[in-house]
C-alpha positions in Angstrom: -17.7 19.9 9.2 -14.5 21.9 9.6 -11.3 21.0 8.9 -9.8 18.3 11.4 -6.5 20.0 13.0 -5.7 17.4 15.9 -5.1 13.7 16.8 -8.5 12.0 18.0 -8.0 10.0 21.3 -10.5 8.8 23.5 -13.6 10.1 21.6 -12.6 13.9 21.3 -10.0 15.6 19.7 -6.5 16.9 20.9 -2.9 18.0 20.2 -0.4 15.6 20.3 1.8 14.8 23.8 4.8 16.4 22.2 3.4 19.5 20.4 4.6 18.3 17.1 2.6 19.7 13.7 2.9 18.8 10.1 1.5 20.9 6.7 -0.7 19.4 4.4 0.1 21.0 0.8 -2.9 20.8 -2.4 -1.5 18.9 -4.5 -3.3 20.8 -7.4 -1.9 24.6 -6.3 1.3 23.4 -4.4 0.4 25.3 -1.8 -0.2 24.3 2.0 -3.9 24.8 2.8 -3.6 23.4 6.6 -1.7 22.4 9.3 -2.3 19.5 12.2 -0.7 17.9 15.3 1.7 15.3 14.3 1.5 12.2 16.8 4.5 10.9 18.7 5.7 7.4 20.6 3.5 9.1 24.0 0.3 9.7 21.8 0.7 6.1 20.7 0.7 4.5 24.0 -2.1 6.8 25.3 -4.0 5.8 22.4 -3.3 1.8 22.6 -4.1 1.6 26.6 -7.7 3.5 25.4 -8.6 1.1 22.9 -7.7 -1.9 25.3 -9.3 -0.3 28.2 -12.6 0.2 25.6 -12.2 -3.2 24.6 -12.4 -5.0 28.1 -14.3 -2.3 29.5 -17.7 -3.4 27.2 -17.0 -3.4 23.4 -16.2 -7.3 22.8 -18.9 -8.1 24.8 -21.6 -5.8 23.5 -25.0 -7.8 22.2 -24.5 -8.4 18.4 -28.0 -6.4 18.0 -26.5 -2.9 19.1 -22.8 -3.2 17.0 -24.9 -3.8 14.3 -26.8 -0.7 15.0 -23.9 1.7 15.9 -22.3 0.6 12.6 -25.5 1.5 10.6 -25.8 5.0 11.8 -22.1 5.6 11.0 -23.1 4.6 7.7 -26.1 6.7 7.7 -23.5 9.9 9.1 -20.9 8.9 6.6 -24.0 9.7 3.9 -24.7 13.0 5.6 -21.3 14.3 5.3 -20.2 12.8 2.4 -19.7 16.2 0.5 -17.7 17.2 3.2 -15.3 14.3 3.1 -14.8 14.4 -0.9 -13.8 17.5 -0.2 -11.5 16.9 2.4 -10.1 14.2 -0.3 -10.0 16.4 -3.1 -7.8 19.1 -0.7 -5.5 16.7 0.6 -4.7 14.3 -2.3 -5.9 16.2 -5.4 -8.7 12.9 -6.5 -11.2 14.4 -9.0 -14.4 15.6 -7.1 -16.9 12.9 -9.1 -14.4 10.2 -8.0 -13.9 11.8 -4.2 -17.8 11.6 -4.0 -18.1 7.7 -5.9 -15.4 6.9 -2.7 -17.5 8.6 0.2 -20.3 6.4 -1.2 -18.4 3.3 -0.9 -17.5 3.7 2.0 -20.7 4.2 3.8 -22.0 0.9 1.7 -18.6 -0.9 3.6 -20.4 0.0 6.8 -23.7 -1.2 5.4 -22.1 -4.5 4.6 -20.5 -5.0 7.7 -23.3 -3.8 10.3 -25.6 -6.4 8.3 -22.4 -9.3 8.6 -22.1 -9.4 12.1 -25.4 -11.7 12.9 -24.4 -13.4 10.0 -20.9 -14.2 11.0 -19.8 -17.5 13.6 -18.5 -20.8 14.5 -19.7 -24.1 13.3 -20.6 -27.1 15.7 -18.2 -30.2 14.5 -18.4 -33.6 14.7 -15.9 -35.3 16.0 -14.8 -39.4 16.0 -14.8 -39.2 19.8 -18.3 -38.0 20.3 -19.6 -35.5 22.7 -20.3 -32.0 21.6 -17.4 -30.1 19.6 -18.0 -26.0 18.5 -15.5 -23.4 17.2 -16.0 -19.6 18.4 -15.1 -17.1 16.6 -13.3 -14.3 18.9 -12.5 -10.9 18.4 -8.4 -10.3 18.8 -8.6 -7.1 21.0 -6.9 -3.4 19.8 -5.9 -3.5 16.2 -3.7 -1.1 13.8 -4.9 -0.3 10.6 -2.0 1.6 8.4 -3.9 3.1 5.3 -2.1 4.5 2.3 -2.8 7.8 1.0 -4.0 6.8 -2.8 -7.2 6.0 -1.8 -7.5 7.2 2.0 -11.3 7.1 3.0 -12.2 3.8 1.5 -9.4 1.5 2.5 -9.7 3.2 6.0 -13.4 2.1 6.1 -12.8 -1.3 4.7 -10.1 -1.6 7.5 -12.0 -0.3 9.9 -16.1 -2.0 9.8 -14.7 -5.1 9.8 -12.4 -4.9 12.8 -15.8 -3.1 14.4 -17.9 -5.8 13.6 -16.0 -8.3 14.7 -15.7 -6.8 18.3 -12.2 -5.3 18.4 -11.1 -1.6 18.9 -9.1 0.0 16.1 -6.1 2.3 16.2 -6.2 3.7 13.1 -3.0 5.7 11.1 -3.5 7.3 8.0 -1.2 8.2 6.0 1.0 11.7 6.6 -0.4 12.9 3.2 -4.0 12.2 3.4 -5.6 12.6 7.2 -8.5 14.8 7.1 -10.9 11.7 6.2 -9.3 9.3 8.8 -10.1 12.2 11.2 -14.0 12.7 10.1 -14.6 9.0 10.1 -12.7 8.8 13.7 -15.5 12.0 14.6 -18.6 11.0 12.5 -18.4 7.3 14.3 -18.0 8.7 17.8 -21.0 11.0 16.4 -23.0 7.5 15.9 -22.4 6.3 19.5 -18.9 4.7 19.1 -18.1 4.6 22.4 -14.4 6.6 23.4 -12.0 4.7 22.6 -13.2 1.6 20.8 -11.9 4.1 17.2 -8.4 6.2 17.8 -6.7 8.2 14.2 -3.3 9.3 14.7 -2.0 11.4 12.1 1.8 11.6 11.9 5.1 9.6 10.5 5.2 5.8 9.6 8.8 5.6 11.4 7.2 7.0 14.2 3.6 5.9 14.5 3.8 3.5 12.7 6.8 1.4 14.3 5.2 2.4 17.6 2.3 0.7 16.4 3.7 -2.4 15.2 5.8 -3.0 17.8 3.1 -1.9 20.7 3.0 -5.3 23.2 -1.2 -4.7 23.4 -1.6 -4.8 19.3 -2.8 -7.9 18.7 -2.8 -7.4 14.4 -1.9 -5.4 12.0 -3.4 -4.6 9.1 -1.8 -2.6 6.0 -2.0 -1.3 2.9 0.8 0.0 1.0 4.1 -0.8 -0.4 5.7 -3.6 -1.0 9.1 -2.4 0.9 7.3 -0.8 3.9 5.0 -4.3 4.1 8.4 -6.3 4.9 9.6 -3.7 7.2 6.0 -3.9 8.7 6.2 -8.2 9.0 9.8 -8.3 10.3 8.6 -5.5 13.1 5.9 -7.8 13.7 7.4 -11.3 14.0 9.1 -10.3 17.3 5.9 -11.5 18.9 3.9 -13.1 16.8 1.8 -10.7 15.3 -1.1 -11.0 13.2 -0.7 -9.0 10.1 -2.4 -8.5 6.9 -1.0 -6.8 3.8 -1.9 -5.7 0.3 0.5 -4.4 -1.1 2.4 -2.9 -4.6 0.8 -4.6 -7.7 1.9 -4.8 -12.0 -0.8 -5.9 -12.8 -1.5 -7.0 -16.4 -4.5 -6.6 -18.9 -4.9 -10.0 -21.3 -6.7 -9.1 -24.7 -7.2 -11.8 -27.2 -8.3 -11.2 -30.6 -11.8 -13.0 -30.0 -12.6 -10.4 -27.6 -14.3 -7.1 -28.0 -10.9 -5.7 -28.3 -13.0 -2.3 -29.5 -14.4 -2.5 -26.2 -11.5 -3.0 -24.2 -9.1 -1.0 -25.9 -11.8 2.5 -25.2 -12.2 1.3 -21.8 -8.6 0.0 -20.7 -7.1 3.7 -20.5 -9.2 4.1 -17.4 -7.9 0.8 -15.7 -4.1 2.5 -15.3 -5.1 6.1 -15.7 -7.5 6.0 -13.1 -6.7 8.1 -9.8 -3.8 9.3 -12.3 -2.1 6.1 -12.2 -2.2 6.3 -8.2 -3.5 2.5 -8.0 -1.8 -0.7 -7.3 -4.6 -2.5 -9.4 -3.8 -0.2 -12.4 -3.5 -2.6 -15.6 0.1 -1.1 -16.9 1.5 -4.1 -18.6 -0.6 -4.4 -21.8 -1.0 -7.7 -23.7 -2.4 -7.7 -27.1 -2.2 -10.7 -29.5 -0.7 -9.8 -32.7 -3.2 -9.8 -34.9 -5.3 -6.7 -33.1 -2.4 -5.5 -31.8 -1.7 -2.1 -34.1 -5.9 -0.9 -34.2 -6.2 -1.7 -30.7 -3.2 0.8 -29.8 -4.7 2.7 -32.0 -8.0 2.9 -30.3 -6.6 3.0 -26.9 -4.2 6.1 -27.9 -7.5 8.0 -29.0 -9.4 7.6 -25.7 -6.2 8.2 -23.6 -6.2 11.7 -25.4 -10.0 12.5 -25.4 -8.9 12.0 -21.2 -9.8 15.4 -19.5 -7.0 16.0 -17.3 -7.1 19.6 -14.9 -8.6 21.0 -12.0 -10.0 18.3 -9.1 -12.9 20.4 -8.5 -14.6 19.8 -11.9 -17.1 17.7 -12.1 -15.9 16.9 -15.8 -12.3 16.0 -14.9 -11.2 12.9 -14.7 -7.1 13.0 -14.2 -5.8 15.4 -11.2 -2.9 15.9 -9.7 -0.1 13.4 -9.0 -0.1 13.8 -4.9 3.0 15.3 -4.3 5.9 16.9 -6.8 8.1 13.7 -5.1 6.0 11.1 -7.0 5.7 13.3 -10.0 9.9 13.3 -10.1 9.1 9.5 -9.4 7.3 9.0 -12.4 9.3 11.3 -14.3 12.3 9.1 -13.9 10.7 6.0 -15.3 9.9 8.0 -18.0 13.5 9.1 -19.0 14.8 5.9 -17.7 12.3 4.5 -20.9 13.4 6.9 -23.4 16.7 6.0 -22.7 16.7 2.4 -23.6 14.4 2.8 -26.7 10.7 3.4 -25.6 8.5 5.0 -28.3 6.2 7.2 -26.4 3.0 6.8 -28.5 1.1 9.7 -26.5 1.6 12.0 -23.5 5.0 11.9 -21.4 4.8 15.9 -20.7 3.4 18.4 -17.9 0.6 19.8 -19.0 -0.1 22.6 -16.5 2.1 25.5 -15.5 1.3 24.9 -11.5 0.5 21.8 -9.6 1.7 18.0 -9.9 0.5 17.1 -12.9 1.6 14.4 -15.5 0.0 13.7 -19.1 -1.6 9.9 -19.3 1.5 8.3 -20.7 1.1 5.1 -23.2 4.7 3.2 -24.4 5.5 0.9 -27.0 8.5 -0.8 -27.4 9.1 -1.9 -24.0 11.7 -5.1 -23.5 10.5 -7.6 -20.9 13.8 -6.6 -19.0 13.2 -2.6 -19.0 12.3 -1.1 -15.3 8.8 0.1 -16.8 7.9 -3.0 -17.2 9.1 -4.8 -14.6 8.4 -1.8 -11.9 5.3 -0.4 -10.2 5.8 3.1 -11.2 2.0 4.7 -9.6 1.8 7.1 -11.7 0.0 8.0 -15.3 2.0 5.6 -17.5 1.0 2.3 -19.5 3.0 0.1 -20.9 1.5 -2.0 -24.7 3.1 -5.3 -26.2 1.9 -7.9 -28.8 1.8 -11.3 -28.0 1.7 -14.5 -30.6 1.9 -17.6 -28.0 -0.7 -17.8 -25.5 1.7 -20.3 -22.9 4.6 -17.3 -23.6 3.1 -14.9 -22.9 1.7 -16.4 -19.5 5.4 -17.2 -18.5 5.9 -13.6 -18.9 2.6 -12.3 -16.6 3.8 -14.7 -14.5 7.7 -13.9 -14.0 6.8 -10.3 -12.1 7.3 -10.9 -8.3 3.5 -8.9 -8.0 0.1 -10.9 -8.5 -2.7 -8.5 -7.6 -4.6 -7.8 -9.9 -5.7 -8.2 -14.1 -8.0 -8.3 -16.5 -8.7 -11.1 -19.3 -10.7 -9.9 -22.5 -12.3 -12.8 -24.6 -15.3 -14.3 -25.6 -14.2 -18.0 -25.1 -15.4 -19.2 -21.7 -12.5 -22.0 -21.8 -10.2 -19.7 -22.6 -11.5 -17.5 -19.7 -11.6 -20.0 -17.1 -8.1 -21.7 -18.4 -6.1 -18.1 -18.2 -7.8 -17.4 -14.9 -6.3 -20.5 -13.4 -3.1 -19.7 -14.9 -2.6 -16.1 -13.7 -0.7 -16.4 -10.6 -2.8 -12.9 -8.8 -5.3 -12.6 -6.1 -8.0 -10.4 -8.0 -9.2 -11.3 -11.5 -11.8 -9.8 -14.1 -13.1 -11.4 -17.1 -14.3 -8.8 -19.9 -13.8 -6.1 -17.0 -11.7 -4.0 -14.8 -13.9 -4.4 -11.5 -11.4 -4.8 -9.1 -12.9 -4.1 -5.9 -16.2 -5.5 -4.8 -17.7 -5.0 -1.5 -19.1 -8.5 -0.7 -15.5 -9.9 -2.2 -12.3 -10.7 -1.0 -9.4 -8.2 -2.1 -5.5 -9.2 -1.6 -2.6 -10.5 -3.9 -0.5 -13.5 -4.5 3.6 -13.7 -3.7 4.7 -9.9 -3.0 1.6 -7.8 -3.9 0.8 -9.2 0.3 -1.2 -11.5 2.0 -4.1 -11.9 3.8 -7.9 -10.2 2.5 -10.0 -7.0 3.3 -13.3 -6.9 2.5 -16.2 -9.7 2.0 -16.5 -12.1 4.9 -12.4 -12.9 4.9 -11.8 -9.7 5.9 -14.2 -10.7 9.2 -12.4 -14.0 9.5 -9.4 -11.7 10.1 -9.9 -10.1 12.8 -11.0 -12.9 15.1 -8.9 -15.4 16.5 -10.7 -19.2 16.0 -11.0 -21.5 19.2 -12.3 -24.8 19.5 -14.5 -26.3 22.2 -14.8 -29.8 22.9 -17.4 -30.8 25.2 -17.1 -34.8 26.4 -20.8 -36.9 26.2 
């Protein structure tokens, strides 16, 4: 598969209406590797009026039997060219190739999932204290947008775009102006598996272009996206003006619970991967840290250890684990956080520094002595930095997960089942994991609580939607 260079519209590729390019720079060299049409306001309305015109013309009224079939042989293709699209990944957005790969995987299983949820997915026949007959259908909504985010590009676009499939609509899809190439296979592999033109559109280009167009575009029926908080409110106040459907899962500070019942050995060898992951890149990452007292000094201890043993370097290893921030913009990003820490009495415990001459890259970066009121804790920072404080009071200490304006994600070590069950109640975030840092399962719903967005992808939410639900009564 070679590298995708234009907008694909209609089932084949092309350049955009206006001419416009953009350069894609690796992230681990600094240095542009490829170029692509950029789309505009014109390539946006072609593309909408093609996915309607699919969507009437046959799509939402194709048998069950044969979506389900299209969607497994894009699952099958996604397989086939999976080395191809790690690569793409690993180009575009410098992801470690063994992670790349693990992501190409998943996202041929979210296509799995789906083809095998659409017989499985339907109304309910009601009864109802007048009698006669009463059903619900569920509907699909017609052309969606999906706005994917450029941490993890190829997965979120899949999860994004099976369901939508599925459920019978047609998908306008806009990745993000970093990370395009995979949007662009999976737009080519599915028309590969018999998508019909039009039912899958990718424009590549700006969000205050595209994705305004998109939002605002009077035959988008929802929108779906994943990204910041600030672009997500910018995104629902574009939408209200008529009523939009819109999902959104957005920034997260998330926090990781250990109690000193758990197998804090465990969880402080296995935490540095929970924020370090995708080099911090990850609105799940666990960055606020909270230790009870009396484990608090070995388990920082521990955890320091394993953040150092990390192998941080070139994305094309098999044995690295930690690549590239994506651009030298979020490296200043993350930079800033870092002085802005320093500054008001952080003790950097490990990391903090650049450790390669050339390309974006940022040690794994643990603090102590971090005040409840300091930006890096309060902040999503997405980048390679972790945050570690004690706590004595369970209640506290809840008050305290509780007062950030995020609720995505967390974990909770401890071998008490009460204690478990009682702190998972208590957590105010969409995505919990006991004794883990599974965030994302397949066959389960994924969103957040308050500001980290609303709505779910994945499991059979995510299906639910992207119909619209109508009820039939039918008198005796």
């Amino acid at each position: 598969m070679k590298l995708p260079g234009q907008l694909f519209v209609d089932g084949a590729y092309r350049d955009s209406a206006g001419g416009g390019r953009s350069s894609l720079i690796n992230p681990a060299t600094e240095e542009v590797f490829t170029t692509l049409a950029a789309a505009n306001a014109a390539d946006v309305q072609a593309a909408v009026e093609s996915a309607q015109r699919a969507w009437e013309g046959g799509w939402r009224d194709l048998a069950p039997g044969k979506r389900t079939e299209i969607l497994f042989k894009i699952a099958r293709l996604l397989r086939d060219y999976a080395e191809h699209i790690a690569e793409f990944e690993v180009l575009q957005i410098g992801k470690p190739i063994s992670d790349a790969r693990d992501e190409a995987g998943l996202g041929a299983r979210v296509f799995e999932y789906y083809a095998g949820a659409v017989s499985q997915f339907g109304g309910q026949t009601l009864p109802v204290a007048r009698g006669g007959f009463d059903f619900t259908l569920r509907q699909s909504m017609g052309v969606v947008a999906a706005i994917v985010p450029w941490n993890f590009p190829f997965p979120i676009a899949c999860w994004k775009v099976a369901p939508a499939l599925a459920a019978g609509n047609c998908v306008v899809l806009k990745p993000a102006s970093l990370s395009p190439l995979t949007a662009l296979a999976l737009g080519e592999i599915a028309h590969a598996a018999g998508l019909p033109p039009g039912v899958l559109q990718v424009l590549p280009g700006s969000g205050s272009v595209v994705g305004d167009a998109l939002v605002t575009h009077p035959l988008i029926r929802k929108v779906s996206f994943t990204g910041s908080t600030e672009v997500g409110r910018h995104i629902m106040g574009l939408a209200a003006r008529d009523i939009k459907r819109v999902s959104l899962e957005l920034g997260g500070k998330s926090p990781n619970i250990v109690f000193a019942d758990a197998d804090w050995q465990k969880a402080a060898e296995t935490s540095p991967m929970s924020v370090f992951a995708n080099t911090g890149q990850d609105c799940c990452a666990r960055s606020r840290v909270y230790v009870e007292r009396s484990v608090f000094q070995p388990f920082v201890e521990r955890f320091v250890a394993a953040t150092r043993k990390l192998v941080v370097g070139d994305p094309t290893h098999a044995e690295t684990q930690l690549g590239p921030l994506v651009s030298a913009g979020q490296r200043d990003t993350v930079e800033a956080f870092l002085a802005d820490a320093r500054r008001t009495g952080a003790t950097v415990a490990t990391g903090g520094g650049r450790p390669h001459a050339k390309g974006y890259y940022l040690e794994p970066t643990v603090l102590l002595n971090v005040g409840p009121g300091d930006r890096c804790w309060r902040e999503e920072i997405f980048g390679p930095v972790v945050a570690i404080t004690p706590f004595d009071d369970e209640a506290a200490m809840l008050r305290d997960v509780n007062a950030s304006p995020f609720g995505l994600s967390g974990s909770i070590w401890t071998q008490s089942l009460s204690r478990a069950l009682r702190v998972a109640r208590a957590v105010q975030s969409g995505v919990l994991s006991v004794n883990s840092h599974s965030s994302v399962h397949v066959e389960a719903p994924f969103g957040g609580f308050k500001s980290s967005g609303l709505g779910r992808d994945l499991g059979m939410s995510a299906m639910e939607g992207y119909t619209e639900l109508k009820n039939v009564y039918v008198a005796e």
